[in-house]
MARSE-244502 format. One record per atom (N, C-alpha, C, O): chain; x, y, z; atom name; residue number from 1; residue in three letters. Coordinates in pm, 1 decimal. Layout:
residues N
> A|X|Y|Z|CA|NUM|ALA
...
//
This chain:
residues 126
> A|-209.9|4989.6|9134.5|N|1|UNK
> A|-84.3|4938.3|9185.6|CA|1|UNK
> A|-11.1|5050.5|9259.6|C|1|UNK
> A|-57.8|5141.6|9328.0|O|1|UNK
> A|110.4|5021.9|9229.8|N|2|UNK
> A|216.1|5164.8|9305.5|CA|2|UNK
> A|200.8|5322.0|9193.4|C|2|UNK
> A|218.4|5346.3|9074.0|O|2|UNK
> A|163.1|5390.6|9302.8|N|3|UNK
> A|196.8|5490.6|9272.7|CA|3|UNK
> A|303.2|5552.5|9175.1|C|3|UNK
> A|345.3|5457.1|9109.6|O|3|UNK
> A|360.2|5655.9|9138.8|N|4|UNK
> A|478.1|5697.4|9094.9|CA|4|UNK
> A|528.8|5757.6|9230.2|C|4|UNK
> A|634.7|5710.9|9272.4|O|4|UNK
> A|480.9|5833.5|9287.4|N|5|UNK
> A|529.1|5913.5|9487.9|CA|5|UNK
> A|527.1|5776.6|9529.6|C|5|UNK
> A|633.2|5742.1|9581.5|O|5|UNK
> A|459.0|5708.2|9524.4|N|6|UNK
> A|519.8|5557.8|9607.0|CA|6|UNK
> A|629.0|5520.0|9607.9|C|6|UNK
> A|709.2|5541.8|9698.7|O|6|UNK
> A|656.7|5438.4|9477.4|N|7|UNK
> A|764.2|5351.3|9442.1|CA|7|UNK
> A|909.0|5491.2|9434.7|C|7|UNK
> A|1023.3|5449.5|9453.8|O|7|UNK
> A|894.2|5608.9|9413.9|N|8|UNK
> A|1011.3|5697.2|9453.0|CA|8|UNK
> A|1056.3|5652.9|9606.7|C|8|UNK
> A|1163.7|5609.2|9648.1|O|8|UNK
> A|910.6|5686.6|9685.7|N|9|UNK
> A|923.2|5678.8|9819.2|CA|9|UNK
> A|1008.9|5543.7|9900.7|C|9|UNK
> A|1079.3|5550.1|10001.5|O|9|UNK
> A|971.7|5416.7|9811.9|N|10|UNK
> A|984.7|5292.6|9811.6|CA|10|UNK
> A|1164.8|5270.7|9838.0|C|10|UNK
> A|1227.1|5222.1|9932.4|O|10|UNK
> A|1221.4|5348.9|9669.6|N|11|UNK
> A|1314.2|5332.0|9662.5|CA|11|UNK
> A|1444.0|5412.2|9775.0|C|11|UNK
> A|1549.0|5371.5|9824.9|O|11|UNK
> A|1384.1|5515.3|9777.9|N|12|UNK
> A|1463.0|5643.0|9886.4|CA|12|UNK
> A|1468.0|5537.5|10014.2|C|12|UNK
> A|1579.2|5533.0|10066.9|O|12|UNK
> A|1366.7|5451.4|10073.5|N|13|UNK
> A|1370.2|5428.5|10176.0|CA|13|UNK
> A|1443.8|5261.8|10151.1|C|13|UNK
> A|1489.8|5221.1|10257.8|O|13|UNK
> A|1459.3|5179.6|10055.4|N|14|UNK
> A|1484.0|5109.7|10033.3|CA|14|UNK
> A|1682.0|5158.8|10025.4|C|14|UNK
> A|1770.7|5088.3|10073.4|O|14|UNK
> A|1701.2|5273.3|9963.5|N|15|UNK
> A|1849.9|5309.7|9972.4|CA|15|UNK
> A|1900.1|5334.0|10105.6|C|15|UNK
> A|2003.9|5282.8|10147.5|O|15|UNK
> A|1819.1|5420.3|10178.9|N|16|UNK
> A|1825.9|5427.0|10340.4|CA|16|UNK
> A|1825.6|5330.2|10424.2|C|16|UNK
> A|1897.5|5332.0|10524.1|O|16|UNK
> A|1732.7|5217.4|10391.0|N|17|UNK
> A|1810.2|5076.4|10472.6|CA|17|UNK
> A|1891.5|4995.8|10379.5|C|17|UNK
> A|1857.2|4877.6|10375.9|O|17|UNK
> A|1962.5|5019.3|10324.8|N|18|UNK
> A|2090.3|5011.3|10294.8|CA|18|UNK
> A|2214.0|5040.2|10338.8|C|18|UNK
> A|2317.7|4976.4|10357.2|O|18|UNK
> A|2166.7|5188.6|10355.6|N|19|UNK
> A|2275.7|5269.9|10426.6|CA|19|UNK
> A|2319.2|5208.8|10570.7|C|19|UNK
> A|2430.9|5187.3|10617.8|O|19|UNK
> A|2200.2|5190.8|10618.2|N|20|UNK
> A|2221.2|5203.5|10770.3|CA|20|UNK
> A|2225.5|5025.9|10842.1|C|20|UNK
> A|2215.2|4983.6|10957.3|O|20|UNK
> A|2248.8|4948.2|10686.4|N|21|UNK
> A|2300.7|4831.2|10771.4|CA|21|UNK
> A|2454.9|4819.9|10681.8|C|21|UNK
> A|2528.9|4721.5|10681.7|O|21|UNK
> A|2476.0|4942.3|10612.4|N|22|UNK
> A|2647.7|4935.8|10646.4|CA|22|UNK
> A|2680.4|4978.4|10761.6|C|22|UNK
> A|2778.7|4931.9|10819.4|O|22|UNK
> A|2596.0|5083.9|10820.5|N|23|UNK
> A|2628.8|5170.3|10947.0|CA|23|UNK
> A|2615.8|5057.7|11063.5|C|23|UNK
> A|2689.3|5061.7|11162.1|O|23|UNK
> A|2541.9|4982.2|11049.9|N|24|UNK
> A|2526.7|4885.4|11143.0|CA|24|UNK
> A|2576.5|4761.4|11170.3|C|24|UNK
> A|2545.5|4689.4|11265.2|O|24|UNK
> A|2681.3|4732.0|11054.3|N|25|UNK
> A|2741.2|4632.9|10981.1|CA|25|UNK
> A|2859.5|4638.7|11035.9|C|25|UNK
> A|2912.5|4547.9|11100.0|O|25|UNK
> A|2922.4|4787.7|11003.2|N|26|UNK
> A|3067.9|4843.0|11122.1|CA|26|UNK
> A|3040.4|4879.9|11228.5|C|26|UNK
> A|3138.7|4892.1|11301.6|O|26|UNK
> A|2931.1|4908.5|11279.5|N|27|UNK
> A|2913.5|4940.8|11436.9|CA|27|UNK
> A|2971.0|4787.9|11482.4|C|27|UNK
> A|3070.1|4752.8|11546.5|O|27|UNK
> A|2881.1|4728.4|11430.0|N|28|UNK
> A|2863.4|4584.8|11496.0|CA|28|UNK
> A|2985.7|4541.9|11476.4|C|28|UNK
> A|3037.7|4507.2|11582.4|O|28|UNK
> A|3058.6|4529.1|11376.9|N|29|UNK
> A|3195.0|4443.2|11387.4|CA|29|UNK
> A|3281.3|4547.0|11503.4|C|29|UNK
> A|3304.1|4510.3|11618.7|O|29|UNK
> A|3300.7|4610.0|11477.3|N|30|UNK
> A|3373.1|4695.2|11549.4|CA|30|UNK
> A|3338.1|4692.1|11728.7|C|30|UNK
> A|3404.7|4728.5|11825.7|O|30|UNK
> A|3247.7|4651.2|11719.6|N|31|UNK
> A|3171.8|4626.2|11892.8|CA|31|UNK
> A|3218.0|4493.8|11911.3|C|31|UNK
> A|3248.4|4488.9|12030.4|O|31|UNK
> A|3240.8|4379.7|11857.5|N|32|UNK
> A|3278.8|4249.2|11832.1|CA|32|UNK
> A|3453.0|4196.1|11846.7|C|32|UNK
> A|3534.8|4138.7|11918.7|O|32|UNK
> A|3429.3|4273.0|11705.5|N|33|UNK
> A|3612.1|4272.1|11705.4|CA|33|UNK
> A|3684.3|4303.2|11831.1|C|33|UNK
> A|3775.5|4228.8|11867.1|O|33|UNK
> A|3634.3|4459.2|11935.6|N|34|UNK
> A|3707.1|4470.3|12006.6|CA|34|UNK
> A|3703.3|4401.6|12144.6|C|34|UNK
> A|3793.2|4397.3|12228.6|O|34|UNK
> A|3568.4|4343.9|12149.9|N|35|UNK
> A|3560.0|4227.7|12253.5|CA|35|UNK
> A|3626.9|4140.9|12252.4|C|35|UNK
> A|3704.3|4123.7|12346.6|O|35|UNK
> A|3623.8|4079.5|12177.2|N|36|UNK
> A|3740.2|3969.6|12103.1|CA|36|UNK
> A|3855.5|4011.9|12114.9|C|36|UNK
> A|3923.5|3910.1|12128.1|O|36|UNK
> A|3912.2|4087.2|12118.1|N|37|UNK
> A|4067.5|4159.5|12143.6|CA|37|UNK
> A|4077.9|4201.0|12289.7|C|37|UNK
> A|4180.2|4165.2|12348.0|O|37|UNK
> A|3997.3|4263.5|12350.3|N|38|UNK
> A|3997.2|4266.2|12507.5|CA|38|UNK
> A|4025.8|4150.5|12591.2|C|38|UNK
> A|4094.5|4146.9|12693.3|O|38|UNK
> A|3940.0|4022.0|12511.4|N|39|UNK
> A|3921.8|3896.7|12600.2|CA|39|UNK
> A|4058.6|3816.4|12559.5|C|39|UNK
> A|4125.4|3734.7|12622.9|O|39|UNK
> A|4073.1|3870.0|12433.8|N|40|UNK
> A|4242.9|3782.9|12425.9|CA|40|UNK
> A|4370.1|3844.5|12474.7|C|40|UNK
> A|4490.0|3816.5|12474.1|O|40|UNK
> A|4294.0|3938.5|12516.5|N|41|UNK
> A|4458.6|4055.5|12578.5|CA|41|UNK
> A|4430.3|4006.9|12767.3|C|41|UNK
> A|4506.8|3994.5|12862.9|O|41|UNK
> A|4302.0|3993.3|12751.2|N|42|UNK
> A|4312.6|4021.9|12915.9|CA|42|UNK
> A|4345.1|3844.2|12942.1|C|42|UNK
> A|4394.6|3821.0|13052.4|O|42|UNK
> A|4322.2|3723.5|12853.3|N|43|UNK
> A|4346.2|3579.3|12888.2|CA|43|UNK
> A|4468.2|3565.5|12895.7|C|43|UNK
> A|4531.3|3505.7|12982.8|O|43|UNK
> A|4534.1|3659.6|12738.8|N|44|UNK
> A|4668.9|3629.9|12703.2|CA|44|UNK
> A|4733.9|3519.0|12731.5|C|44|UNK
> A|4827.3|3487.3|12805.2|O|44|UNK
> A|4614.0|3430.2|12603.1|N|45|UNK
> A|4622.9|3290.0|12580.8|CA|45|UNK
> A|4705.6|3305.7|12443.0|C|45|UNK
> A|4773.8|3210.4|12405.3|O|45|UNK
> A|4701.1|3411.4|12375.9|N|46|UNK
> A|4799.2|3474.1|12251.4|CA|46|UNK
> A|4867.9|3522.6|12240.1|C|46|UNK
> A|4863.7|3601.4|12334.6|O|46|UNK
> A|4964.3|3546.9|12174.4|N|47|UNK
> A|5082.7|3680.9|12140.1|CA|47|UNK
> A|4972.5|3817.0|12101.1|C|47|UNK
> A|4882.1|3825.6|12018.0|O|47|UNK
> A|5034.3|3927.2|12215.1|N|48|UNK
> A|4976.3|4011.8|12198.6|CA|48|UNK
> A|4959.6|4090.4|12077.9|C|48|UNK
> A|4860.7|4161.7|12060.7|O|48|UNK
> A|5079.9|4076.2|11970.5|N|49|UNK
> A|5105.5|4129.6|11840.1|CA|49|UNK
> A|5020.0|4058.9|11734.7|C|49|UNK
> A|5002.0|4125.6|11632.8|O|49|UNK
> A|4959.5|3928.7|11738.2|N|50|UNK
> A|4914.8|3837.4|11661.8|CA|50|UNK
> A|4774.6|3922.5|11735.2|C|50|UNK
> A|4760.3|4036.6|11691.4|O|50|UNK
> A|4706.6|3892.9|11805.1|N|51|UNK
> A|4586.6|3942.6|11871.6|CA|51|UNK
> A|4577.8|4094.3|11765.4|C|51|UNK
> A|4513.4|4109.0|11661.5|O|51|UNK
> A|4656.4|4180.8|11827.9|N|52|UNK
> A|4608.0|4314.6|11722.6|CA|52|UNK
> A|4617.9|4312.5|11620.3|C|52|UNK
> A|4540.1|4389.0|11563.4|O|52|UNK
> A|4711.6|4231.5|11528.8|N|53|UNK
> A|4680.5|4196.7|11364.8|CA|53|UNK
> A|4584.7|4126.7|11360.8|C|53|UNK
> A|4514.2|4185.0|11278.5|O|53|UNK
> A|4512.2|4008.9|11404.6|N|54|UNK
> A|4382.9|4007.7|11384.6|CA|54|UNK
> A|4284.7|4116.0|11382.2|C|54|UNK
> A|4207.6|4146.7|11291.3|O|54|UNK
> A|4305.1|4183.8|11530.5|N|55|UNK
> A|4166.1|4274.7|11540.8|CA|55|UNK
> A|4170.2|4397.6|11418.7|C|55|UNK
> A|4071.1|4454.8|11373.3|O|55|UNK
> A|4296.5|4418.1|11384.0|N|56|UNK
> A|4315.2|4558.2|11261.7|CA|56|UNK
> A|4254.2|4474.8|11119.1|C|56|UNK
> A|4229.5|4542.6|11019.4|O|56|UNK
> A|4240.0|4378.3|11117.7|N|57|UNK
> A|4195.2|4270.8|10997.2|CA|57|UNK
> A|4086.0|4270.6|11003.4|C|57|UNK
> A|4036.1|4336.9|10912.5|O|57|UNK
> A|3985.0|4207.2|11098.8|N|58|UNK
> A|3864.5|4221.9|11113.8|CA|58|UNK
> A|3786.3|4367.3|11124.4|C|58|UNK
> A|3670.8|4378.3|11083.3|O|58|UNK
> A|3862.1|4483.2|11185.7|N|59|UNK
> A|3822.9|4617.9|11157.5|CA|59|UNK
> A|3790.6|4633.5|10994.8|C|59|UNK
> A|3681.5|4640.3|10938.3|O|59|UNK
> A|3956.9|4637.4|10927.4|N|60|UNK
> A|3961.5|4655.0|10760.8|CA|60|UNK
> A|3866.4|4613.8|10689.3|C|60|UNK
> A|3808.2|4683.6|10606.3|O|60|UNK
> A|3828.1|4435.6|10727.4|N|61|UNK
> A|3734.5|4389.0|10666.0|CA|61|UNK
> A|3593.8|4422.9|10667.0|C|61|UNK
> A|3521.2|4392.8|10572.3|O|61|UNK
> A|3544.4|4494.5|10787.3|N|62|UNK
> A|3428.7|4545.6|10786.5|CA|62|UNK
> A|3379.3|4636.4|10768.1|C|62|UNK
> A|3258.9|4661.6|10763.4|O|62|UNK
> A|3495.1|4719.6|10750.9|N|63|UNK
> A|3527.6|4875.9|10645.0|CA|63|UNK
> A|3521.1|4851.5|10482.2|C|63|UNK
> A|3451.2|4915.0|10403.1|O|63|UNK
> A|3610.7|4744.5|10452.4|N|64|UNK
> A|3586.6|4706.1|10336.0|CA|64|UNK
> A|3411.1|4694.5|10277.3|C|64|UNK
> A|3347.2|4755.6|10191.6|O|64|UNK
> A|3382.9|4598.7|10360.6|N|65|UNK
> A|3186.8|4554.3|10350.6|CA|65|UNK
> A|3161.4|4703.8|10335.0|C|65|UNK
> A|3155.9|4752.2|10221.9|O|65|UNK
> A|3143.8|4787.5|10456.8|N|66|UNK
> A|3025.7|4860.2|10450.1|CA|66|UNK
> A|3092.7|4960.3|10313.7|C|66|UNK
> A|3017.9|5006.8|10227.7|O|66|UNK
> A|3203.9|4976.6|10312.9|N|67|UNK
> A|3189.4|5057.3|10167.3|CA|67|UNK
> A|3113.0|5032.1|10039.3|C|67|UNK
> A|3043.0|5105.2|9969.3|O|67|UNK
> A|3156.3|4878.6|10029.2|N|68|UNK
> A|3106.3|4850.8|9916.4|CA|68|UNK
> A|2953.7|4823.3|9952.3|C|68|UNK
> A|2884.8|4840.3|9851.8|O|68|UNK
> A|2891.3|4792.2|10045.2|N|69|UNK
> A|2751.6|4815.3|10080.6|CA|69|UNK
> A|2681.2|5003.2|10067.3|C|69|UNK
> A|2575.7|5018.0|10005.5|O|69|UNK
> A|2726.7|5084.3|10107.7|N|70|UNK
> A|2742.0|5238.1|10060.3|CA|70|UNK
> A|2752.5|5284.0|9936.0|C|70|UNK
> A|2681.5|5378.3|9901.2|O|70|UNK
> A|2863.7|5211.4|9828.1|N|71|UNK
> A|2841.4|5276.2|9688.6|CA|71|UNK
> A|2706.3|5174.7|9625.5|C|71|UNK
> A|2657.7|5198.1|9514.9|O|71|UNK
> A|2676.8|5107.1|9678.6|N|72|UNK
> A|2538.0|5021.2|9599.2|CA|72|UNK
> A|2385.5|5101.0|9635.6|C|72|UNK
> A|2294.5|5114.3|9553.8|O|72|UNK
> A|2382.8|5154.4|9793.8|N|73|UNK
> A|2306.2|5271.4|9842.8|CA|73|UNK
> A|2324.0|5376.9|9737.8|C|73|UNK
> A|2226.5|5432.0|9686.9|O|73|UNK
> A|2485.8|5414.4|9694.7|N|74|UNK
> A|2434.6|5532.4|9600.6|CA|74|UNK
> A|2415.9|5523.5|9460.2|C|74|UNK
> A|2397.8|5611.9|9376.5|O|74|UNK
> A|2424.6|5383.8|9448.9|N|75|UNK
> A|2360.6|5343.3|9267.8|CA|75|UNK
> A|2273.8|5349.5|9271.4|C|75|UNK
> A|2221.5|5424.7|9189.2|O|75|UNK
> A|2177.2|5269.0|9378.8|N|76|UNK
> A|2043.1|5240.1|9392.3|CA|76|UNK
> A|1960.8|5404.0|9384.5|C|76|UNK
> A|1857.9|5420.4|9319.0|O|76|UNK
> A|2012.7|5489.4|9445.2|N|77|UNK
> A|1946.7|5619.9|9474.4|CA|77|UNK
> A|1934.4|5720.7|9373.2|C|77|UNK
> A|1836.6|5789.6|9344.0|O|77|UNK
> A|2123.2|5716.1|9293.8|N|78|UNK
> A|2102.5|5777.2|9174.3|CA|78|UNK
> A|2014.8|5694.6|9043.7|C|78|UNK
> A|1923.4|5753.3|8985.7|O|78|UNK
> A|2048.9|5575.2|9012.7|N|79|UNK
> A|1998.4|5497.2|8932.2|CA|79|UNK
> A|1826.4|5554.1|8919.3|C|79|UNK
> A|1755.1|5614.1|8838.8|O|79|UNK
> A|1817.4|5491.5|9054.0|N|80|UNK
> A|1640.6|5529.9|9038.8|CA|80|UNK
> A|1585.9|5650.3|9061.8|C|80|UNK
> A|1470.2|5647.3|9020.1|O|80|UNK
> A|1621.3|5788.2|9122.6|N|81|UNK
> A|1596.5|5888.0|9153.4|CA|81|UNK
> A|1618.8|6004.5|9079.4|C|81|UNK
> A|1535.4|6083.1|9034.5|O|81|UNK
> A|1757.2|6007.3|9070.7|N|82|UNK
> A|1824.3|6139.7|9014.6|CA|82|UNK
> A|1893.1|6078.7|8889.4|C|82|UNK
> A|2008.7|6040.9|8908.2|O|82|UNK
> A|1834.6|6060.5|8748.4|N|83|UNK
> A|1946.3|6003.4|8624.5|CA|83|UNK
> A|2058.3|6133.6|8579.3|C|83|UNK
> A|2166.1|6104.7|8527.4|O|83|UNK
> A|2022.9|6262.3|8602.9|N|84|UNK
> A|2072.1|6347.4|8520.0|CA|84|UNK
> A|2260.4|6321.6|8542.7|C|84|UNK
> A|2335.5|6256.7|8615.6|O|84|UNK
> A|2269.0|6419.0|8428.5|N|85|UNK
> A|2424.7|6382.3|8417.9|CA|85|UNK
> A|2518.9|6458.0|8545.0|C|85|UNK
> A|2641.1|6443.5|8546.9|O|85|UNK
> A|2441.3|6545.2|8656.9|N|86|UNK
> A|2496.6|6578.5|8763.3|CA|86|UNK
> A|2525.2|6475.0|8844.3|C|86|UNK
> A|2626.4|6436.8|8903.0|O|86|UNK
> A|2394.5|6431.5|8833.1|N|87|UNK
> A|2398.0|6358.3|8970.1|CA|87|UNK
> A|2481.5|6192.4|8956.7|C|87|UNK
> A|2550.4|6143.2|9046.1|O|87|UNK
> A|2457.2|6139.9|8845.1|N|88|UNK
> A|2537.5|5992.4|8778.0|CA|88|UNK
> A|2719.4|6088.2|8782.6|C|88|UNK
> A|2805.7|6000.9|8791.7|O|88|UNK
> A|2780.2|6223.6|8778.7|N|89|UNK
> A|2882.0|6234.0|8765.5|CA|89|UNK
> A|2903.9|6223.7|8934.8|C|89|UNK
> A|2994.2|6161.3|8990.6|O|89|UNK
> A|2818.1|6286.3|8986.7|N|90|UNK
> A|2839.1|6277.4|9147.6|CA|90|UNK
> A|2865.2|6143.1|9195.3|C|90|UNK
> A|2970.8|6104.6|9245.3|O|90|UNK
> A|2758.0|6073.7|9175.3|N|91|UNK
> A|2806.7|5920.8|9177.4|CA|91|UNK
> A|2928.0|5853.4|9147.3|C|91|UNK
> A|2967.0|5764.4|9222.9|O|91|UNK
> A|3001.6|5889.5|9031.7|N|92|UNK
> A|3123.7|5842.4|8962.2|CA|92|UNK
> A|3227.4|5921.5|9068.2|C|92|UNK
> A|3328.3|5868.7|9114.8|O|92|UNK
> A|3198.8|6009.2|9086.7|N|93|UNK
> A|3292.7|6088.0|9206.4|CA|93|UNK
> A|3375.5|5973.9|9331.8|C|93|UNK
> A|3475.7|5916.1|9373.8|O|93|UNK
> A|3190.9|6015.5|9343.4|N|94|UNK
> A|3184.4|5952.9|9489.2|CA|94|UNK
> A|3200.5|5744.4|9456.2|C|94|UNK
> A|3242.8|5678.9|9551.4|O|94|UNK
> A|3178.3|5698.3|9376.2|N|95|UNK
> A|3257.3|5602.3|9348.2|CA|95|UNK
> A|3427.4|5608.3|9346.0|C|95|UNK
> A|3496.6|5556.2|9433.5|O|95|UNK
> A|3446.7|5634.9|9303.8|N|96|UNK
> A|3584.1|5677.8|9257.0|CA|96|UNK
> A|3644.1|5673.3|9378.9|C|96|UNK
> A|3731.0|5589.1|9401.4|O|96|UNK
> A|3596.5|5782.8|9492.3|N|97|UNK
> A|3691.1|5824.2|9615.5|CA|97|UNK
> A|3632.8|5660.8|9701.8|C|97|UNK
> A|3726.8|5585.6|9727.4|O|97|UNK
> A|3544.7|5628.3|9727.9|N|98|UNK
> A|3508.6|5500.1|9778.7|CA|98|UNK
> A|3616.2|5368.3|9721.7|C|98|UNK
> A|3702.1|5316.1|9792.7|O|98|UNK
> A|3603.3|5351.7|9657.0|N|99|UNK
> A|3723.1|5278.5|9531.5|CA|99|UNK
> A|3821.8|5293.7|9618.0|C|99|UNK
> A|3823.5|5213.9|9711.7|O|99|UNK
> A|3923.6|5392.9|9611.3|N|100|UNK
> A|4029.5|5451.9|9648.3|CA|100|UNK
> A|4047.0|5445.9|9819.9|C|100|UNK
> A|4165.0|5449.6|9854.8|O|100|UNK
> A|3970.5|5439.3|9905.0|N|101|UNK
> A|3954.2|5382.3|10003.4|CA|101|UNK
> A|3991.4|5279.9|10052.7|C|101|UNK
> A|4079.3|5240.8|10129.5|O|101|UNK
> A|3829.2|5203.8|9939.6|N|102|UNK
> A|3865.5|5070.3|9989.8|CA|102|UNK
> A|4026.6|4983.2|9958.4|C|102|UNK
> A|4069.3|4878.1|10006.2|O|102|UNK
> A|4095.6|5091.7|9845.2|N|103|UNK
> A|4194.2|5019.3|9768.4|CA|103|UNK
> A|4329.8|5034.1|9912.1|C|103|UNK
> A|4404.1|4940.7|9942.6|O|103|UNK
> A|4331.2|5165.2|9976.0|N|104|UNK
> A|4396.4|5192.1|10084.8|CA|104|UNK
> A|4360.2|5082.9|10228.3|C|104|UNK
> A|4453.5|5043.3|10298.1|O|104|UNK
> A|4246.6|5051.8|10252.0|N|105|UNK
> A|4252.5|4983.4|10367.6|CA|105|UNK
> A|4265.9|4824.5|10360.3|C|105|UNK
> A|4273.1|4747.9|10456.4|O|105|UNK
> A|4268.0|4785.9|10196.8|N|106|UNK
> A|4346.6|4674.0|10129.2|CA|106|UNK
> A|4473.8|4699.1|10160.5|C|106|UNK
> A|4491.4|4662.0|10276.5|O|106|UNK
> A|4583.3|4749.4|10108.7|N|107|UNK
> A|4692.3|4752.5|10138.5|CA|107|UNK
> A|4734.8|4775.2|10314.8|C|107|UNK
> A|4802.7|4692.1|10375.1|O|107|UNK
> A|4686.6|4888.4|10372.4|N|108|UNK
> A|4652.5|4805.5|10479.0|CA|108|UNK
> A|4654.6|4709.7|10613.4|C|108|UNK
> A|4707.2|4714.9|10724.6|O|108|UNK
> A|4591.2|4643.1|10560.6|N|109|UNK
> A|4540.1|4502.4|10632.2|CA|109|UNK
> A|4634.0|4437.8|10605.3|C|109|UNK
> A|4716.0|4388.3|10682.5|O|109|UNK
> A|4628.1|4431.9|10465.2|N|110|UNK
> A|4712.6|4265.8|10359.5|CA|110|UNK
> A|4836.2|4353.5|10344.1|C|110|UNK
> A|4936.7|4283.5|10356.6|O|110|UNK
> A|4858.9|4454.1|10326.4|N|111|UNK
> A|5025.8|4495.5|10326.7|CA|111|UNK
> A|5036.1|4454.8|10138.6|C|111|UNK
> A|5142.0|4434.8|10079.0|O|111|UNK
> A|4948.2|4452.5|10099.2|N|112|UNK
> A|4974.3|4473.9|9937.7|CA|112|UNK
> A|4860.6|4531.5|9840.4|C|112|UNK
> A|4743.0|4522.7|9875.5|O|112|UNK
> A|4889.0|4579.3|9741.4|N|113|UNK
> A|4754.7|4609.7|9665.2|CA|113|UNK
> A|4686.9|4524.0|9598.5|C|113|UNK
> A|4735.5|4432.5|9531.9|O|113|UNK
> A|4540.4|4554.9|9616.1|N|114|UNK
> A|4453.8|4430.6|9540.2|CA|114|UNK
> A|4526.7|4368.7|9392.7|C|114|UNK
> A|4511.7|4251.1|9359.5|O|114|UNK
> A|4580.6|4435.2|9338.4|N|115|UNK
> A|4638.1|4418.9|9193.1|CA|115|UNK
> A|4788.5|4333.0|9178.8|C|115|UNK
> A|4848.5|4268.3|9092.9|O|115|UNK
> A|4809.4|4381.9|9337.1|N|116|UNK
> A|4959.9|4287.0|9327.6|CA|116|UNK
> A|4941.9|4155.7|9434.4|C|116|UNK
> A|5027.7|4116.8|9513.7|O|116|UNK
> A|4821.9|4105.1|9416.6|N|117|UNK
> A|4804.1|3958.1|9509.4|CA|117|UNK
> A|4859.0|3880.8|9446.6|C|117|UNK
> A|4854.9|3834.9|9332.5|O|117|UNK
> A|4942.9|3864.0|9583.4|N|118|UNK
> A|5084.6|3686.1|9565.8|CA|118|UNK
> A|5016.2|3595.2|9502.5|C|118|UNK
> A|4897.2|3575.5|9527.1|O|118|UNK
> A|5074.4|3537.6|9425.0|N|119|UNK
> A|4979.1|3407.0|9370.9|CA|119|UNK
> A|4993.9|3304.6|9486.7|C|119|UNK
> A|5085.7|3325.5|9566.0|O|119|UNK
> A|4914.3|3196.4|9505.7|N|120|UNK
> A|4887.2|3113.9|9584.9|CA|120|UNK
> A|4986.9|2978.3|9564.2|C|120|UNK
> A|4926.7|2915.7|9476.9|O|120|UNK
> A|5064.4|2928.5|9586.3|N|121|UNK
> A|5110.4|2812.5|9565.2|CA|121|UNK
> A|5044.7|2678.6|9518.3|C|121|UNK
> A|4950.3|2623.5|9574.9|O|121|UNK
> A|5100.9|2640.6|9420.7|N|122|UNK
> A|5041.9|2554.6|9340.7|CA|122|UNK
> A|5058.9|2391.9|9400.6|C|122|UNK
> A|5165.0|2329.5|9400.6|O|122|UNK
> A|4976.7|2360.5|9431.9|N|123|UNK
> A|4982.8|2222.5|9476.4|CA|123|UNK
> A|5002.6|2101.4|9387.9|C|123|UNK
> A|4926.6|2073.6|9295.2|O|123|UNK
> A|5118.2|2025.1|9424.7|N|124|UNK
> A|5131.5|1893.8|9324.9|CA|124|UNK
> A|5035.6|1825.8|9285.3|C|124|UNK
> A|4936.6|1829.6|9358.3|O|124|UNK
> A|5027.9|1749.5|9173.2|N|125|UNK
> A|4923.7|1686.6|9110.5|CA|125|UNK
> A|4967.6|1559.9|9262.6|C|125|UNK
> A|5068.4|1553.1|9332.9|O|125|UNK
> A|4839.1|1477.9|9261.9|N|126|UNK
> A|4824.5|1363.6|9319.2|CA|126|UNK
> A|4892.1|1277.5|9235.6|C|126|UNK
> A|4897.7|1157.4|9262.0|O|126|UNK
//
């Protein structure tokens, strides 16, 4: 079957395309988003202020993705590669500051912290 140098090999490269369809995940929105904002600035079939709160939304949101697509690259890598207690603290690190990120480009976007989301209005019974 697999090797032991295999399935290492397997996984390293399995974390690496990971990586690089967060990298490709925000390229791409970000190539998108701003088309979409060009074509509504240059129709200015919209309010120009509504147009860039969208496009800063759709940026956030695809910042949001690839982070959390990035700390799963570095579970996957430490998990299976490196267990020692360096490298799982490196991880917790580097979780941690990822976390803290994503918790900043939440507030943000949405103008509140994940923890203080408005409750939704409750709709009358029928």
């Amino acid at each position: 079957m697999f090797s032991k140098e295999a399935a290492i090999q397997l996984v390293e490269w399995s974390a690496l395309g990971i990586e690089l369809l967060a990298i490709a995940l925000i390229l791409g929105t970000i190539l998108v988003s701003t088309a979409v904002y060009l074509v509504a600035l240059a129709a200015q079939h919209k309010d120009r202020a509504e147009s860039y709160e969208q496009y800063r939304r759709r940026l956030g949101r695809a910042l949001l993705l690839g982070l959390e697509i990035l700390v799963a690259a570095d579970i996957v890598r430490t998990v299976a590669l490196d267990s020692t207690m360096r490298a799982i603290l490196s991880l917790g690190l580097l979780v941690i500051i990822r976390t803290f990120l994503s918790w900043s480009v939440v507030l943000e976007v949405e103008g509140f912290w994940p923890w203080n989301r408005p409750k939704a209005p409750r709709e009358a019974p029928p």
